[in-house]
N, C-alpha and C positions, 0 to 999 in steps of 0.2 A: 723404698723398694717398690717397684711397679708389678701390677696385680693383672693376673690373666687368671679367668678365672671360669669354669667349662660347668654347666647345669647341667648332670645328664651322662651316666656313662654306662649308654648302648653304644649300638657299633659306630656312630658317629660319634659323637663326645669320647669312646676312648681312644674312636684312632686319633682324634686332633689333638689328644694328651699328647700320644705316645709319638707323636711326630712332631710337636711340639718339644718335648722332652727332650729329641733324638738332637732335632738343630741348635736350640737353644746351647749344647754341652756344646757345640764346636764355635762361639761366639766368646769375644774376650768382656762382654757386656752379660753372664750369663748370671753373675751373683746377684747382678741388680733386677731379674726380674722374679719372681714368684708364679707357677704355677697350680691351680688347685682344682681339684672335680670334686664337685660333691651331688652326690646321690641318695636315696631316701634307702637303699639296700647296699647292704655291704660287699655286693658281689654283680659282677655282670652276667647277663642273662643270657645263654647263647640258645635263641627264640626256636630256631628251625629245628630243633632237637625239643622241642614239649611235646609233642604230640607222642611220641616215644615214652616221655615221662608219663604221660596220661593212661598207656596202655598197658605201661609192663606190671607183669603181676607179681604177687609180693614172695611167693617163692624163688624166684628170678632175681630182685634186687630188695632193698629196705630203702628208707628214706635216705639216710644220710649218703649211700651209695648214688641214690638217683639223684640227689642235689648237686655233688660232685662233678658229676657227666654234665651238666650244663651250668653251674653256676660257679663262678671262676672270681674267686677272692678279689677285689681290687689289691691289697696289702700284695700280693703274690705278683700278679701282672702288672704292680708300678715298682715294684723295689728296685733298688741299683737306680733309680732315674730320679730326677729333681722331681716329680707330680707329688704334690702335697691331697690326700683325700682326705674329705671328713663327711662321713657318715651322717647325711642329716638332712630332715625335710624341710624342702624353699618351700617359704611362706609368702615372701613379697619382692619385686624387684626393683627399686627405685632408679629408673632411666638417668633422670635428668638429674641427681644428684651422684649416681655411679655408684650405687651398695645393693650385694643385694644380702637379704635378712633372711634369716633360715630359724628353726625353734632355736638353735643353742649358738647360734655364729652371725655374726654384721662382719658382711665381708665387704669391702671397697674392692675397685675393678678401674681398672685401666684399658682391657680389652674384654668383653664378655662373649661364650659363646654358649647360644642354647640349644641346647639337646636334649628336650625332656621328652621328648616324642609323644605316643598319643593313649586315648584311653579308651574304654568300650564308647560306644555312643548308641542310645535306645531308644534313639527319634520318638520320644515321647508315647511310647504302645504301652496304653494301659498293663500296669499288671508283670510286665516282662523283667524289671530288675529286680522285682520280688521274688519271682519264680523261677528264673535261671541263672546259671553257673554261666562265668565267662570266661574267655580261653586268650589270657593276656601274659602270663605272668608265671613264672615256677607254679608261685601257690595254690593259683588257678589250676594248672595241670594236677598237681598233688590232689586239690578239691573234688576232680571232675573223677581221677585212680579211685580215693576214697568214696565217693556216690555211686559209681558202678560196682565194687566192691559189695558193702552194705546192702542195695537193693536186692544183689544176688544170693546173698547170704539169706539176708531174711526173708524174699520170697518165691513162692515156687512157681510163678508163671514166668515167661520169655519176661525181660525188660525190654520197657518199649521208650528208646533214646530216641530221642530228635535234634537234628543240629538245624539252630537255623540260619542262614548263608552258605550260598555257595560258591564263593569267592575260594583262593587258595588254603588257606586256614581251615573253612569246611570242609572242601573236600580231603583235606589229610587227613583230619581228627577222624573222617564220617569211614575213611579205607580202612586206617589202622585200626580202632577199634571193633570192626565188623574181619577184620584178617587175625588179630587177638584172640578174638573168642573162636574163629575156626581154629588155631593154633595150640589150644586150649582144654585139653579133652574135659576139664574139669568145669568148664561156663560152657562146654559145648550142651545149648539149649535154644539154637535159632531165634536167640536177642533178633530183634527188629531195629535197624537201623533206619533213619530219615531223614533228609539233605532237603531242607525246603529249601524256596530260591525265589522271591519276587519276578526276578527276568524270567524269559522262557525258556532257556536253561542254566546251567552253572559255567561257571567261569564265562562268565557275559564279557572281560573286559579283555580275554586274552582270546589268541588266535582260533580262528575257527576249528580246525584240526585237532588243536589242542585241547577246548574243549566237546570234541567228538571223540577224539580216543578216551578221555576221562570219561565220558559221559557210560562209553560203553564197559569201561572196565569197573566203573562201580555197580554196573549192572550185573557185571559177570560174577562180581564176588556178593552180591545180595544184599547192596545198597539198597532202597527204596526212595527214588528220586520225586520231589513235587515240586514244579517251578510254575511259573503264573500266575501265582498271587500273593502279597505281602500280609504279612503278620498283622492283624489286628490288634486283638487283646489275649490277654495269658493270663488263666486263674490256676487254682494251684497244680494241678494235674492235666486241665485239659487247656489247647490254645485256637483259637477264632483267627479263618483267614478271612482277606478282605471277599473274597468268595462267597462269605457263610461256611466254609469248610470248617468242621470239629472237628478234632482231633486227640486223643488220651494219650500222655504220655507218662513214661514211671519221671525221666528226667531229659530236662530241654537246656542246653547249651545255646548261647550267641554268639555267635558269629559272623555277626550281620554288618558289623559298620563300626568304625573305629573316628574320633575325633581329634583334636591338638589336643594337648594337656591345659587344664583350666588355667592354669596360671598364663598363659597368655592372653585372655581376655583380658586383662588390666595392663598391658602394654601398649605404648602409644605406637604401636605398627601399623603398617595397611596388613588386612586378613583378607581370607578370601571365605566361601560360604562356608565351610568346615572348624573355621577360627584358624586355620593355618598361618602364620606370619609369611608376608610377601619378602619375597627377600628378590635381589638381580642378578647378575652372572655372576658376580664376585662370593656371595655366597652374604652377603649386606643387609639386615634389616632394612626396611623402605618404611621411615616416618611416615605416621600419619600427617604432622605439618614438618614443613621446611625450616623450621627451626631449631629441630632438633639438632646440637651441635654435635653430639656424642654417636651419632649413628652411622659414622661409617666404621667405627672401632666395634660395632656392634654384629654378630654374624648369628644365622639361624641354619641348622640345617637338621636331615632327616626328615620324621614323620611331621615336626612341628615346622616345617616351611616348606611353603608352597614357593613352585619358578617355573616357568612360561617355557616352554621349547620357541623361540622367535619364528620357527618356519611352521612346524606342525600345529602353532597354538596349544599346543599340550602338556599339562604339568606333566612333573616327574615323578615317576613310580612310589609308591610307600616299598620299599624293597631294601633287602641288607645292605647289597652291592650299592646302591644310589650314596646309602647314609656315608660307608665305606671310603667312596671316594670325593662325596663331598667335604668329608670332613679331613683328607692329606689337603683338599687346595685351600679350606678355614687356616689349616695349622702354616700353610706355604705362604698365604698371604700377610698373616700376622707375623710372620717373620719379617717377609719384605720391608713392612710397618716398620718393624723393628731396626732393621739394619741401615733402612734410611735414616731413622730418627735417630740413630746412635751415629750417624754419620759413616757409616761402612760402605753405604753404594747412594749418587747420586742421585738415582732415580728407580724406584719401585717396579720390577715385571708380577704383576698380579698374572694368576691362572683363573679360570673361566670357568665357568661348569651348563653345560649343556644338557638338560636332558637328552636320556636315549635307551634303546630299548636292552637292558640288559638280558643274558643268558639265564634260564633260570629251567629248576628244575622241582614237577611233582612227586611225594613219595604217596602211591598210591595202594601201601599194603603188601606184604611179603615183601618180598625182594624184587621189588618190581615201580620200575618210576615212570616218568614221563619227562624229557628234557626237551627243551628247544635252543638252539646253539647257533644264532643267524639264521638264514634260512631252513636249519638242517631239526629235521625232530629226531628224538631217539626218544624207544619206547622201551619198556622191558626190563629184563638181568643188566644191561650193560648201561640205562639208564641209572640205575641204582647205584653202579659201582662208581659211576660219574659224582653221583652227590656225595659218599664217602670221599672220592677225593679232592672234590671241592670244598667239604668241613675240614681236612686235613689243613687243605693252604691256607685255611684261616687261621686255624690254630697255632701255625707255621708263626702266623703275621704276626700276632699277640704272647706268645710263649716262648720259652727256650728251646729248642730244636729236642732236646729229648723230653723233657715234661708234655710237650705238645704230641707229639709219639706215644705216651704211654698213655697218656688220656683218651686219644682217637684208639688205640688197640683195646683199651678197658673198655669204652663204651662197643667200640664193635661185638666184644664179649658177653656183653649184657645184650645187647640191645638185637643182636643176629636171633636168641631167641625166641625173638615173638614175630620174627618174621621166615614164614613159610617161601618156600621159591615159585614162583609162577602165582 
């Protein structure tokens, strides 16, 4: 039996399961192939919704209720479909022999595709993985709920949070947690919130506009913004910017930069300066040497590959949407693969993937976002009801048509209050 075998199931590695899955049933070749994901957590992570988890307070939900709203069983979202999961951390990947090794499984592979996307990165600043919480991961969110909690409990001054980055992931965590404690009669104690930011201001990477209406709307809700100068060192309580600037904080979050996942440094790919794996249009790992025989059956996408827009010179976004539709044209191509090599069609149509700027939308606190839509920005109430229904079609994409419904209505349930309108 031939092995296709997926590292990795965020929103790239499960779409390219579940589309994988979907063609493979309509093929008379479908018994002889095998596919499997395996992931180091039993459940996928639906990322744009942590920042929610991080703020709602425990009267509002408990754990097992806040796990639910974003962490979505593999065993539930593959059943009925041929995807084989097994629960378990990649150790090593052996290219050139086609296996890769995990603690409990030696898997062989015939087509592999990686998805393990990326991790904090702390460019080396003294002192900062010791001393802050990082905002990657459920547990992460759960961590950062529980340290605001506690601080609050046990002391009677303002907490003094600092987030540092002010990329998109900043500015959410830095809105909603400062919109939380207005929402809050019981933390209402004018916490100090803080959005440092190396650039000279936040959201350096995205539209000017964009971050101009951010800029002012975290001001309006009592953000405390610092941008032009980068993190130095962090000791336990207070942190040094490159300025000389001191700073006391009760608890500091990062924010600030994200890497590939380690396990690609020991692959024989071209990277780029992040450890990204290069990959082409195809969606193809790019050998480090030309020898490599096994690397066109080999695909990378998401956070962990890096690809070139050929006119703008510009990677492609670390973004949901990008992983999303890179990983239908991984699952469309390894079919082609397939139905040539089973002899069903003479000649293979690969699809392409081009970066490009997707749609994308900030939740900056109550009920109030920030969207850009091609040229068009929407700011506001109707911003916000745009990203409700863009979590829907997702869950649309991935779920049963009613499971997917009852989960977007539960979470709206929980999650509507801790956010104020305006």
């Amino acid at each position: 039996m031939k092995q296709i075998v997926i590292l990795g199931g965020g929103f790239g590695g499960l779409r390219t399961a579940l589309d994988l899955a979907r063609g493979l049933s309509t093929l008379p070749c479908r018994e002889d192939y095998q596919i499997t994901l395996i992931d180091r957590t039993h459940y996928h992570t639906f990322t744009p919704l942590l920042y929610e988890i991080a703020t709602t307070a425990p009267e509002t939900a408990d754990y097992q209720t806040l796990a639910s709203l974003v962490a979505y069983p593999f065993s539930e979202l593959l059943k009925n479909t041929c995807v084989q999961f097994i629960h378990d951390e990649i150790s090593h990947v052996d290219v050139n022999n086609r296996v890769v090794h995990s603690a409990h499984h030696t898997l062989p592979f015939d087509y592999l595709v990686i998805a393990l996307g990326a991790e904090p990165s702390f460019f080396s600043i003294p002192g900062l993985k010791d001393h802050a919480l990082t905002f990657k991961t459920l547990h992460d969110a759960l961590s950062i709920r529980d340290a605001i909690l506690s601080f609050s409990h046990h002391n009677p001054h303002p907490l003094r949070i600092v987030i540092a980055g002010g990329g998109p992931t900043g500015v959410e965590l830095a809105s909603e947690i400062k919109n939380a404690e207005q929402a809050s009669c019981r933390v209402c104690r004018q916490n100090s919130v803080t959005l440092l930011d190396s650039n000279s201001s936040i959201l350096s990477a995205f539209h000017p506009r964009i971050a101009q209406r951010a800029t002012q709307r975290l001001k309006k809700i009592g953000v405390h913004l610092c941008c032009g100068s980068a993190l130095k060192e962090v000791y336990a309580h207070e942190l040094v910017l490159e300025n000389n600037t001191r700073m006391a904080f009760d608890i500091l979050i990062w924010a600030g930069g994200v890497k590939a996942a380690t396990l690609a440094d020991t692959m024989p790919f071209q990277k780029e300066a992040r450890g990204r794996i290069a990959v082409h249009e195809l969606m193809q790992c790019i050998p480090e040497n030309a020898d490599l025989s096994v690397a066109h059956q080999i695909y990378a996408l998401g956070d962990l590959s890096c690809i070139v827009n050929p006119r703008t010179k510009k990677t492609a976004g670390q973004v949901a949407p990008a992983a999303v539709y890179q990983g239908a044209i991984v699952a469309h191509n390894i079919l082609q693969s397939i139905k040539q090599q089973e002899g069903f069609i003479q000649k293979s149509h690969f699809r392409t993937y081009i970066p490009q700027e997707y749609p994308y939308i900030l939740p900056l606190g109550g009920k109030y976002g920030l969207a850009k839509i091609g040229p068009f920005i929407i700011s506001g109430f109707f911003a916000w009801i745009f990203k409700g229904i863009v979590e829907l079609h997702y869950f649309f994409s991935i779920m049963p048509f009613w499971t997917a419904l009852t989960l977007w209505i539960k979470g709206l349930n929980v999650f509507i209050k801790n956010d104020r309108l305006g």
